[in-house]
C-alpha positions, 0 to 999 in steps of 0.5 A, a space after each residue: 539509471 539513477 533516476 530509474 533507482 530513485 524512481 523505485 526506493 522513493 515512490 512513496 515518499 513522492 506518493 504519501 501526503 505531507 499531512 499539512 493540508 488535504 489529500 485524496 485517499 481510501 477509506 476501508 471501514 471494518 467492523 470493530 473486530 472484522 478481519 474484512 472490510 465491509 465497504 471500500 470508498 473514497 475520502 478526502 483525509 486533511 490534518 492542520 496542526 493535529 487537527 484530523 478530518 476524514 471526509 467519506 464519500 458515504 457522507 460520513 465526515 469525522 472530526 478529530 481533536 488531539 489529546 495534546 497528553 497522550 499522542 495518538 488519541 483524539 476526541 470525536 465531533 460527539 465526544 467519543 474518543 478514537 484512537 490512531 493505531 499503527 499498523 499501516 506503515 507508510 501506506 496510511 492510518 488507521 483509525 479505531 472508532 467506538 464502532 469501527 475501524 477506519 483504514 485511511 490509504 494514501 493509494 487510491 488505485 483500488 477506487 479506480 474502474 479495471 482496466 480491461 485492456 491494461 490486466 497489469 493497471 495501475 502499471 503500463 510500459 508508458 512508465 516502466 520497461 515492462 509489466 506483468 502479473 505476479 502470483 501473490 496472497 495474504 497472511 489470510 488467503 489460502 490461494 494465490 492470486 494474481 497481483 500487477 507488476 511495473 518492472 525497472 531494469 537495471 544492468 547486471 540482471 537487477 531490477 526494482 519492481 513496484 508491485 500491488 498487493 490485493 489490499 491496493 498497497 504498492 511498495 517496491 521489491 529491488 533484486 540486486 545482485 547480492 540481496 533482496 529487499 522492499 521498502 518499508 518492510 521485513 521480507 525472506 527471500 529464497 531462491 527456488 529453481 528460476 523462481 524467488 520465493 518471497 516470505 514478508 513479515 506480515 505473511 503475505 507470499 509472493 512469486 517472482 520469476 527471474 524472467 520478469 526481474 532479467 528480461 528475454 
């Protein structure tokens, strides 16, 4: 039971680089003021003693020196300065560019072929005690979308959910018996008939049946 609970609070903990060597990631890039990205690809992020390099897999490869004044601020390979903004939490960076943004995502699940014979990947029942698909939207969609789900049990009809929003972000919901709530962010929690109806503080809405928290 507890390395199931710890399994869930800490996934990205285990999961987010210790930003001291070189790690695998996504790279969205958007337009300087796009609300969508325009490509989506993989890179490679490295940072030693706050020296960052982004290397994408579109050739593109940003050098960044920090400003040791102002934290948060770089120089580029062509003298342009970057700024690092916030807004990612632990699911990754985000760089502004003169010319674009880069979000820099420690998943890189999203980067992967779909898996036509597992809908729920990236999760499976190899990991979790059950998977499923769960209604979800951003801030942004009008619609709802199906979003994957790995499910943790727990007794007393409680249960720990890593879920994936359509942006590729994981992070875990825990249903206890006397609160709700998700790591590393804000969320409103109502329960409607046999349905929890989650509110987040970045506007995304998800739909979660207690049959998938309780089980059958």
């Amino acid at each position: 039971m507890l390395k199931r609970i710890l399994f869930g609070t800490m996934l990205y903990l285990i999961a987010a680089p210790s930003l001291a060597d070189s790690t695998a990631a996504r790279c969205d890039i958007y337009a300087v003021s796009a609300d969508a990205a325009t490509e989506m690809i993989g890179c490679r992020f490295s940072q030693r003693q706050g020296y960052i390099s982004i290397a994408r897999d579109d050739g593109i490869v940003h050098e960044l020196s920090p400003d040791e004044s102002t934290p948060g601020n770089f120089t580029d390979q062509k003298g342009r300065a970057v700024y690092r903004q916030s807004g990612l939490g632990d699911q990754g960076l985000i760089f502004q560019f003169p010319d674009e943004r880069v979000f820099v995502y420690w998943n890189t699940a999203a980067l992967e072929p779909q898996d036509e014979d597992n809908p729920t990947a990236p999760f499976s029942t190899s990991e979790y005690d059950a998977t499923t698909l769960l209604r979800c939207k951003l801030a942004a969609d009008a619609e709802f979308e199906l979003c994957p789900a790995g499910i943790l049990r727990m007794e007393d009809k409680q249960a720990s959910i890593v879920v994936q929003n359509p942006e590729g972000e994981q992070f875990t919901i825990n249903f206890m018996t006397d609160y709700v709530n998700a790591t590393n962010r804000e969320l409103r929690a109502e329960l409607d008939g046999d349905t929890w109806m989650l509110y987040f503080s970045n506007g995304e809405t998800w739909q979660v049946p207690l049959a998938a928290i309780q089980g059958g």
